[in-house]
C-alpha positions as CSV (number, residue, x, y, z in Angstrom):
1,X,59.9,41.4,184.7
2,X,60.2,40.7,181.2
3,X,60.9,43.6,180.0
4,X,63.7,44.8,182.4
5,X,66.9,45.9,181.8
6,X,69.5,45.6,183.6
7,X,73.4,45.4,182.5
8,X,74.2,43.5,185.3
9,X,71.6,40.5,184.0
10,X,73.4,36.7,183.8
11,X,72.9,35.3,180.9
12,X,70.7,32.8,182.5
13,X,68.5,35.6,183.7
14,X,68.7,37.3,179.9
15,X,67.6,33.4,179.1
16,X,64.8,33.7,181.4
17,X,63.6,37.2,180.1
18,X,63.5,36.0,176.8
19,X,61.9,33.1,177.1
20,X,59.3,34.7,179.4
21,X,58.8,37.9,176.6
22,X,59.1,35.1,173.4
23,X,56.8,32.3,174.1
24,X,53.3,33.5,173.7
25,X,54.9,35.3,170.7
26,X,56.1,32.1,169.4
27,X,53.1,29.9,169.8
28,X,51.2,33.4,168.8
29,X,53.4,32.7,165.3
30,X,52.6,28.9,165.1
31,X,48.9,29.5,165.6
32,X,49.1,32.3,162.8
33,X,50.7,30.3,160.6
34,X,47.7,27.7,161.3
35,X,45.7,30.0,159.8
36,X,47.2,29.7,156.3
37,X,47.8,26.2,156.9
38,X,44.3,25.3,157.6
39,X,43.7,27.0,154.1
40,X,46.2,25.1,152.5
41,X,45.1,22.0,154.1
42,X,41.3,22.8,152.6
43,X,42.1,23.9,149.3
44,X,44.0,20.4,149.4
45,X,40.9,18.9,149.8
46,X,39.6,20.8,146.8
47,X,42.3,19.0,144.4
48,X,46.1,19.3,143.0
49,X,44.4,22.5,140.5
50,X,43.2,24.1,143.4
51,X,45.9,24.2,145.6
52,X,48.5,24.9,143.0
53,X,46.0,28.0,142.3
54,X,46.0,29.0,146.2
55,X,49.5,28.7,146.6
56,X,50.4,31.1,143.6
57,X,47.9,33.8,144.5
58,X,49.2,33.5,148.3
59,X,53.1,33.4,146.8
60,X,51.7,37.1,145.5
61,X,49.4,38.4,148.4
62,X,52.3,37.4,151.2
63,X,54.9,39.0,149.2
64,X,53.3,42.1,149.2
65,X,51.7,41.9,152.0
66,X,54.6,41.3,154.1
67,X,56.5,44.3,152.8
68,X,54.0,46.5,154.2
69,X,53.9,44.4,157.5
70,X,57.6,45.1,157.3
71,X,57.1,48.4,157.1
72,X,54.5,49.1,159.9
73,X,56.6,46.9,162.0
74,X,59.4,50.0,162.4
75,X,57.0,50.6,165.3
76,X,58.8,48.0,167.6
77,X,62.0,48.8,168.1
78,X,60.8,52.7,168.0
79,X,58.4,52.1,171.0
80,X,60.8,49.8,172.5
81,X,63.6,52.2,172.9
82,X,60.9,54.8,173.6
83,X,59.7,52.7,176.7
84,X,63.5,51.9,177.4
85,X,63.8,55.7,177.7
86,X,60.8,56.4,179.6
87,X,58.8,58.5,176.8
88,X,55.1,57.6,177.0
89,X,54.5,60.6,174.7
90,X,56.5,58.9,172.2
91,X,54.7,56.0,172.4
92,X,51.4,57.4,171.7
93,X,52.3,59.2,169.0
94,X,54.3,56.0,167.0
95,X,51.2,54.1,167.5
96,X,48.8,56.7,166.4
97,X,51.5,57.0,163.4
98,X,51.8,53.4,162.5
99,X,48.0,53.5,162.0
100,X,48.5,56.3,159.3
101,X,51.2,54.0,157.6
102,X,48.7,50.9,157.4
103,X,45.9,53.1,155.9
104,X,48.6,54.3,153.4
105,X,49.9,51.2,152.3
106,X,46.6,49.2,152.2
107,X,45.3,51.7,149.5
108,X,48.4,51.5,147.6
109,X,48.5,46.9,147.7
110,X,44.5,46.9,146.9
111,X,45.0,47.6,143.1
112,X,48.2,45.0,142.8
113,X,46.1,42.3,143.9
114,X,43.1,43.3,142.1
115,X,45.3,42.5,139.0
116,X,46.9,39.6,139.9
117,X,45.4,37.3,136.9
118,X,46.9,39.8,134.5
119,X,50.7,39.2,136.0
120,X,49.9,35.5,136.5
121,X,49.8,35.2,133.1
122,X,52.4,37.6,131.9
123,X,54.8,35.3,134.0
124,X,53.3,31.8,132.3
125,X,51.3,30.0,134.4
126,X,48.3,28.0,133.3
127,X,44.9,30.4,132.9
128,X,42.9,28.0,134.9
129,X,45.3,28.1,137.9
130,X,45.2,31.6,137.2
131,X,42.2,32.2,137.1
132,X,41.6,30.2,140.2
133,X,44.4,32.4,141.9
134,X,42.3,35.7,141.6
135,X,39.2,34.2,142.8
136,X,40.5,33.8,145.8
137,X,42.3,37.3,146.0
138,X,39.6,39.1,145.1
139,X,38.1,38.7,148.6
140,X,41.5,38.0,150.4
141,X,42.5,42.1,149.5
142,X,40.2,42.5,152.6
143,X,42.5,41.4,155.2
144,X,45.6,43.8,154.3
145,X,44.3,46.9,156.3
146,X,43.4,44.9,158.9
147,X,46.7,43.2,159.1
148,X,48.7,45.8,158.6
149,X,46.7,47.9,161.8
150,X,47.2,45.6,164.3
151,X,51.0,45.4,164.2
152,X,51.6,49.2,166.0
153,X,48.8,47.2,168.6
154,X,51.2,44.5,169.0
155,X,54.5,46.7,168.9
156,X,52.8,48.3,172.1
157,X,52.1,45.0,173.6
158,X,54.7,43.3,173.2
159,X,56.8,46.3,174.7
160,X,55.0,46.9,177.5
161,X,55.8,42.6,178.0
162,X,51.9,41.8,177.8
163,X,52.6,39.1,175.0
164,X,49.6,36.9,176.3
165,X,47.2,38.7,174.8
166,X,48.3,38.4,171.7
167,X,48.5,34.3,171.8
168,X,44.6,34.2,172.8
169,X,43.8,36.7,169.7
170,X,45.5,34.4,167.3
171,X,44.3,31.3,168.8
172,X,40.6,32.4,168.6
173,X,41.1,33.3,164.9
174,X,42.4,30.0,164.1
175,X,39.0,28.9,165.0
176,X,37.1,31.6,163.4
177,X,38.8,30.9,159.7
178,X,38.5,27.3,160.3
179,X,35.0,27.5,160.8
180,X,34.9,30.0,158.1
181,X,36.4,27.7,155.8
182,X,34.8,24.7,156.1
183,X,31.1,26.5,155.9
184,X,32.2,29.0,152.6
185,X,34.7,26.5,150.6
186,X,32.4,23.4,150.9
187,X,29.1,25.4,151.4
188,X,28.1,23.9,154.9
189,X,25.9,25.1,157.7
190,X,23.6,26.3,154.8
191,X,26.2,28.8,153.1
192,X,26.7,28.2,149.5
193,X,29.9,26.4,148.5
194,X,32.4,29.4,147.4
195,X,35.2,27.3,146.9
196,X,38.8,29.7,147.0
197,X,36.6,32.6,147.3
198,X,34.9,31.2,150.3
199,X,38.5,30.8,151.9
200,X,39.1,34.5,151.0
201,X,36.3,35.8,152.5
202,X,37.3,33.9,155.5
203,X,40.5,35.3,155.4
204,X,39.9,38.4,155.6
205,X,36.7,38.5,158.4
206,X,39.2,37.0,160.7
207,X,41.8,39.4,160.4
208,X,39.5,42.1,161.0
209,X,38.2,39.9,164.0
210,X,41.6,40.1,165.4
211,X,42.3,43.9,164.5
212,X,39.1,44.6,166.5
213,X,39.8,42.6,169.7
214,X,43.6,43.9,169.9
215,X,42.0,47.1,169.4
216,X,39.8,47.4,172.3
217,X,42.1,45.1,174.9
218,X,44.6,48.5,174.2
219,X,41.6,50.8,174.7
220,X,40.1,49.2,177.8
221,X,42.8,48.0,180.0
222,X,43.8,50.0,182.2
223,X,47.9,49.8,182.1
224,X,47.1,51.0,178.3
225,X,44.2,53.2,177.9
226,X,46.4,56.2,179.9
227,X,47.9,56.1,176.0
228,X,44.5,57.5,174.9
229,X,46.0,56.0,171.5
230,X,42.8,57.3,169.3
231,X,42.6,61.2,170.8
232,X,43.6,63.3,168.1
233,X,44.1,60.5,165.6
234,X,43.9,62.8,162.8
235,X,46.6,65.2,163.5
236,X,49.9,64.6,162.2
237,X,53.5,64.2,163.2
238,X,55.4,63.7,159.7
239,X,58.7,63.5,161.7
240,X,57.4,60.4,162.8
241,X,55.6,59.3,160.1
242,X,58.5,59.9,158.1
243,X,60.8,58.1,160.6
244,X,58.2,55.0,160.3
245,X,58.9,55.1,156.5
246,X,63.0,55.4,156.9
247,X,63.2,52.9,159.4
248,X,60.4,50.6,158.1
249,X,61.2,50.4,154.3
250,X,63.9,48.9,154.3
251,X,62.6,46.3,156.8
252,X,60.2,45.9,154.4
253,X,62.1,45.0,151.7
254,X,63.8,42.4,153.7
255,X,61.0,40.5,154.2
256,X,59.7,41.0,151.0
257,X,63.2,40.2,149.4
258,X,62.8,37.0,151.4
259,X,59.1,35.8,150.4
260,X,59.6,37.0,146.8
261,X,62.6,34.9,146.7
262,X,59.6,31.4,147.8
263,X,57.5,33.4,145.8
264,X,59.7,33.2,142.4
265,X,60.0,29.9,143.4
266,X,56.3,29.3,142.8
267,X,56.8,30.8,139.8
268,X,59.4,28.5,138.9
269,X,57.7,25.6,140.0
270,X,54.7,26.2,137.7
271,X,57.3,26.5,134.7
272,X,57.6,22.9,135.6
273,X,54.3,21.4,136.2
274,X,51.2,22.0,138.7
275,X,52.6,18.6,140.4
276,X,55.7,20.4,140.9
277,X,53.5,23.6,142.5
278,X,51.6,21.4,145.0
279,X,54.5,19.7,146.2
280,X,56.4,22.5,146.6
281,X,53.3,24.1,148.4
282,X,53.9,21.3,151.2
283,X,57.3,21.5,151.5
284,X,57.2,25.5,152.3
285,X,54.3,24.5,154.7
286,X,56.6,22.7,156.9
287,X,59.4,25.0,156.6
288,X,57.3,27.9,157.1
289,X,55.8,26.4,160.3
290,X,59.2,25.5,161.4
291,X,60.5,29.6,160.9
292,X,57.7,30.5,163.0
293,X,59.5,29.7,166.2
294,X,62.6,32.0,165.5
295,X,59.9,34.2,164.1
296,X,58.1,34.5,167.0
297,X,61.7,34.7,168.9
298,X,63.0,37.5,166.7
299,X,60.4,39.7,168.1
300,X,61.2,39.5,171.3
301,X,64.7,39.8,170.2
302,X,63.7,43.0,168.7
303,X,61.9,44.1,172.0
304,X,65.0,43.4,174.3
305,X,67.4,44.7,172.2
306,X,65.2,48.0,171.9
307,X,65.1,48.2,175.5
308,X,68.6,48.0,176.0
309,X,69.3,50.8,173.5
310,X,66.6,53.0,174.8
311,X,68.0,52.4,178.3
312,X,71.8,52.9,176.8
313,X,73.3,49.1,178.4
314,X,75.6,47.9,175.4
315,X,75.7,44.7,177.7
316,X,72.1,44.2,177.4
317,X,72.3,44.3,173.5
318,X,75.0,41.4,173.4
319,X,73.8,39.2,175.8
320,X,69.8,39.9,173.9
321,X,71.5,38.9,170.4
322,X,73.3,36.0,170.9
323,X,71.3,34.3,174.1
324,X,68.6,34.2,171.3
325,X,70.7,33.3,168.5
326,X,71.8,30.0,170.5
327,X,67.9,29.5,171.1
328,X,67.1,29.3,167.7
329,X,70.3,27.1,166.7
330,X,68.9,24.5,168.7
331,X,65.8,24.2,168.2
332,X,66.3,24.8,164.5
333,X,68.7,21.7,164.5
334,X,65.9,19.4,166.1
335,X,63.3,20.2,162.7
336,X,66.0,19.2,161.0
337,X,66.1,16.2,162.3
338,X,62.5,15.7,161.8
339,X,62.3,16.9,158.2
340,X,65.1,14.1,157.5
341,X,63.6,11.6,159.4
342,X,60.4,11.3,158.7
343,X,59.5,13.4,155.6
344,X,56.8,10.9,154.7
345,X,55.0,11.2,158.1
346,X,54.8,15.0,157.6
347,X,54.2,15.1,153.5
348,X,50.8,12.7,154.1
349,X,48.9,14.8,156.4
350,X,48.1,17.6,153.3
351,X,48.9,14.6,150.1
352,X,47.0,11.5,150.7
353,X,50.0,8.6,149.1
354,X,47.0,5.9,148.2
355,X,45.0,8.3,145.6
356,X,47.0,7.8,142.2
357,X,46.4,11.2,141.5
358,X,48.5,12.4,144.3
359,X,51.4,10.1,143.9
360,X,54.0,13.0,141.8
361,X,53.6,15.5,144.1
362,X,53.7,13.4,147.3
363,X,57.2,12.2,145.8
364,X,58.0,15.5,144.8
365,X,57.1,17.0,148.2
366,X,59.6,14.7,150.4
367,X,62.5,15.5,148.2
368,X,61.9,19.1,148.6
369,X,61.7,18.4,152.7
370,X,64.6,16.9,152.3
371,X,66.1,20.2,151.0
372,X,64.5,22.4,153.2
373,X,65.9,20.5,156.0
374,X,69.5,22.0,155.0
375,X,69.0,25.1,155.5
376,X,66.9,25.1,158.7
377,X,69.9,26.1,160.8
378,X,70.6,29.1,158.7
379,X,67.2,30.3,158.0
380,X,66.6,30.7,161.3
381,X,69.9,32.4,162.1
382,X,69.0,35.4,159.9
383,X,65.8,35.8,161.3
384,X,67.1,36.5,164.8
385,X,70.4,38.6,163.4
386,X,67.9,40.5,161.5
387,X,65.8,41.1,164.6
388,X,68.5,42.2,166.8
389,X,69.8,44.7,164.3
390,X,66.2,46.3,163.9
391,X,66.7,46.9,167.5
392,X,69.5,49.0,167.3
393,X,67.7,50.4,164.4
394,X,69.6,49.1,162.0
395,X,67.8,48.5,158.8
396,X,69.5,49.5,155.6
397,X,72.2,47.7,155.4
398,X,70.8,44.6,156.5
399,X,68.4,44.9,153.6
400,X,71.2,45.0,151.1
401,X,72.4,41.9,152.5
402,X,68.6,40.1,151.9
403,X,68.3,41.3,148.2
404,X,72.1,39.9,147.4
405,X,71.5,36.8,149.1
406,X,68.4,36.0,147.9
407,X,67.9,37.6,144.7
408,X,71.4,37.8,143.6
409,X,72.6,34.6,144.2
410,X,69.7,32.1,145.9
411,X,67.6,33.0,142.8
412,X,70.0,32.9,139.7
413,X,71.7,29.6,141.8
414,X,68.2,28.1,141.7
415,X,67.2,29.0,138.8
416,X,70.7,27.2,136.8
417,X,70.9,24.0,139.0
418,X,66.5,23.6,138.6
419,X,66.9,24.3,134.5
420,X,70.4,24.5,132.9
421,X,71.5,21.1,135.0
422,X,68.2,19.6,134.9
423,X,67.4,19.2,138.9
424,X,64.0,20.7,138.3
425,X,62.5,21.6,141.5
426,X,65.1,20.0,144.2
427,X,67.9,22.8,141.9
428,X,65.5,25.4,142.8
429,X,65.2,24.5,146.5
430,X,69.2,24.4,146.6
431,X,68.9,28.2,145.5
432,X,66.6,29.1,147.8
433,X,68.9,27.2,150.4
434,X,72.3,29.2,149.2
435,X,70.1,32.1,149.5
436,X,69.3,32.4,153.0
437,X,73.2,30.8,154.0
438,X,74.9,34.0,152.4
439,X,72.1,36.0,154.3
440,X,72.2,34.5,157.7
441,X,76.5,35.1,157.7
442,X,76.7,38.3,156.8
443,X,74.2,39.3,159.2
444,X,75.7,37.6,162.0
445,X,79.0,38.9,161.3
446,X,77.4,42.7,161.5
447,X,75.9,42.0,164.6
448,X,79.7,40.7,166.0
449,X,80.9,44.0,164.7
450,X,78.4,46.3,165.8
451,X,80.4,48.5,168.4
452,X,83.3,48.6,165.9
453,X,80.8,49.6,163.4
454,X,79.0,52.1,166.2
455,X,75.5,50.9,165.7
456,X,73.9,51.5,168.9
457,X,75.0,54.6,169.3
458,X,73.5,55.5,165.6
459,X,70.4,54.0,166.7
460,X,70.6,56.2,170.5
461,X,70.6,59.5,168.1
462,X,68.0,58.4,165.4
463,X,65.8,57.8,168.7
């Protein structure tokens, strides 16, 4: 089964349990990211101005949004070592729990985005783009709560091994939002043409789409409905909610530390030109769709490493960590390839080269490719360090190892090579590359030392 535990498993068999937990998960992460790609691929359509304005209001919403994702996603490794230890109480109530958390933070991330024009031009970027940017947010604040209530579903799926489910959910939303799109931004099938706002709206129906159907798959199957996940919704357990909050936090900021750090570099970017933004736009595109597949990986990561706490098997821990570590590595190393090798290919399926208009960016856009391909290996390695350390519990640290790599040093490095030595937007690219190196070491290195450091056991009595 995938989910088993065993400290007797090979490390072909860990392989196979991985691979058997990961894969929907993984595809389930390439499909999601789909979703924004689809958007980015429209608002493409729409012109340069437009998709420089949907890539800063997204380089705010996923920021934020993420954090609180971050957060909510404390639930994993809880119900994993919960499972691992054979609490179904537990389970119920972290789910139940996680819910409370999403309704907390999506009251508290409406306001920020509400704003958003106001800080876009604080920060310097054109009003029109600006402008353009809150149009779009305006109706894509709908699909925080949403987003943020299916991840204790999915924490209880993908712990109970039932990943499947979550690969058909994603794949019907891609084509929800794509049909959503094309009739609200370009006002077909008789809807009126909305433009960003129509890819908003869009936005957010399908995330409440997929909220809904998660939602009642837990409710109506029957290896899940003996949760009874909604009885008693309303009464609290503060330990626990508390506990989500101290565990999930600083998970949070990881991931926020992270996207901020692509974020700032939007920010950057737009100091430069809106050429600059839309190239930069592609760029992340493919190396966000790349990250997806130790994304989705790290997840299962997360899962097995959980279980093997919860079940007490140090064994299982090590042979969870690095089996998917070496995954990653090599499939990391083959999009590196492919961003070096045929940038062009890839840049000219969102930047059409023969339209003069597009001809900066689509130049800009391969150069920045060309960067992202560096750092492929190591972005992917923190990813799945980070996961296996969330398993044991093992957040807070780990986050002060995100904030100094990104924001300490990939930041500040970007920021000096892109202005003070005139590279422009390849210097700020080589920040965000330095960023996620100093990351993805010291997190590996923690996860080497983690019975000198004592980190299961920690994460055995915070359980």
């Amino acid at each position: 089964m995938p989910n088993s535990i065993n400290a007797q498993l090979t490390w072909g068999q860990e392989l196979r349990a991985t691979l058997v937990l990961a894969w929907p998960l993984i595809i389930a992460q390439v499909a999601g990211i789909l979703l924004f790609t689809t958007d980015v691929l429209m608002m493409g359509w729409l012109g340069p101005t437009h998709l420089a304005a949907g890539t800063l209001a997204t380089s705010l919403l996923h920021p934020i949004f993420l954090g609180g994702l971050g957060v909510v996603t404390a639930t994993a490794p809880m119900i994993a070592q919960a499972i691992g230890a054979r609490q179904s109480r537990s389970v119920r109530r972290t789910v139940r729990q996680g819910f409370w958390v999403a309704t907390l933070l999506a009251v508290l991330i409406a306001p920020l985005l509400y704003n958003a024009e106001r800080l876009f031009l604080v920060l310097g970027q054109d009003p029109e783009v600006s402008a353009l940017a809150q149009g779009y947010l305006y109706f894509a604040v709908g699909a925080v709560w949403p987003g943020l209530l299916i991840v204790p579903l999915r924490s209880l799926l993908q712990s109970r091994g039932n990943t499947t489910i979550i690969l058909y959910i994603t794949v019907a939303g891609i084509f929800v939002n794509a049909l959503g799109n094309y009739a609200l931004i370009f006002g077909n099938f008789g809807f009126p043409r909305l433009e960003l706002a129509g890819a908003g709206i869009s936005t957010s129906f399908v995330n409440w789409v997929m909220a809904l159907l998660a939602l009642l798959f837990v409710l109506f199957h029957k290896r899940y409905r003996r949760f009874h996940i909604l009885v008693r919704l309303w009464k609290p357990d503060w330990q626990r909610f508390r506990d989500i909050f101290r565990i999930g936090i600083p998970i949070g900021l990881t991931l926020m530390a992270e996207v901020g750090m692509f974020g700032v570099a939007v920010i950057m970017m737009g100091w430069i030109g809106t050429n600059q933004v839309a190239a930069h736009a592609v760029a992340a595109q493919f190396a966000a769709i790349a990250f997806m597949v130790p994304l989705g990986l790290s997840q299962a990561t997360t899962v097995r490493v959980g279980l093997a706490v919860g079940s007490g098997h140090p064994e299982g821990v090590r042979k969870a960590g690095w089996t998917s570590l070496w995954l990653t590595l090599a499939f990391m190393a083959a999009t590196c390839a492919l961003f070096l090798l045929a940038p062009g290919v890839l840049v000219q399926l969102f930047l059409d080269p023969l339209k003069p208009e597009n001809a900066i960016s689509f130049g800009l856009a391969i150069a920045y490719l060309g960067v992202a391909a560096l750092f492929q290996l190591v972005d992917g390695a923190q990813c799945i360090m980070g996961a296996a350390l969330r398993g044991m519990s093992d957040t807070r640290i780990p986050m002060v190892f995100a904030l100094v790599g990104y924001w300490v040093i990939g930041l500040p490095v970007g920021y000096v090579a892109g202005f003070t030595f005139g590279l422009e937007g390849v210097g700020i690219w080589l920040g965000l590359a330095s960023g996620l190196t100093v990351a993805a070491v010291a997190l590996t290195i923690r996860f080497a030392l983690r019975e000198r450091l004592n980190l299961m056991s920690k994460a055995g009595a915070a359980g």
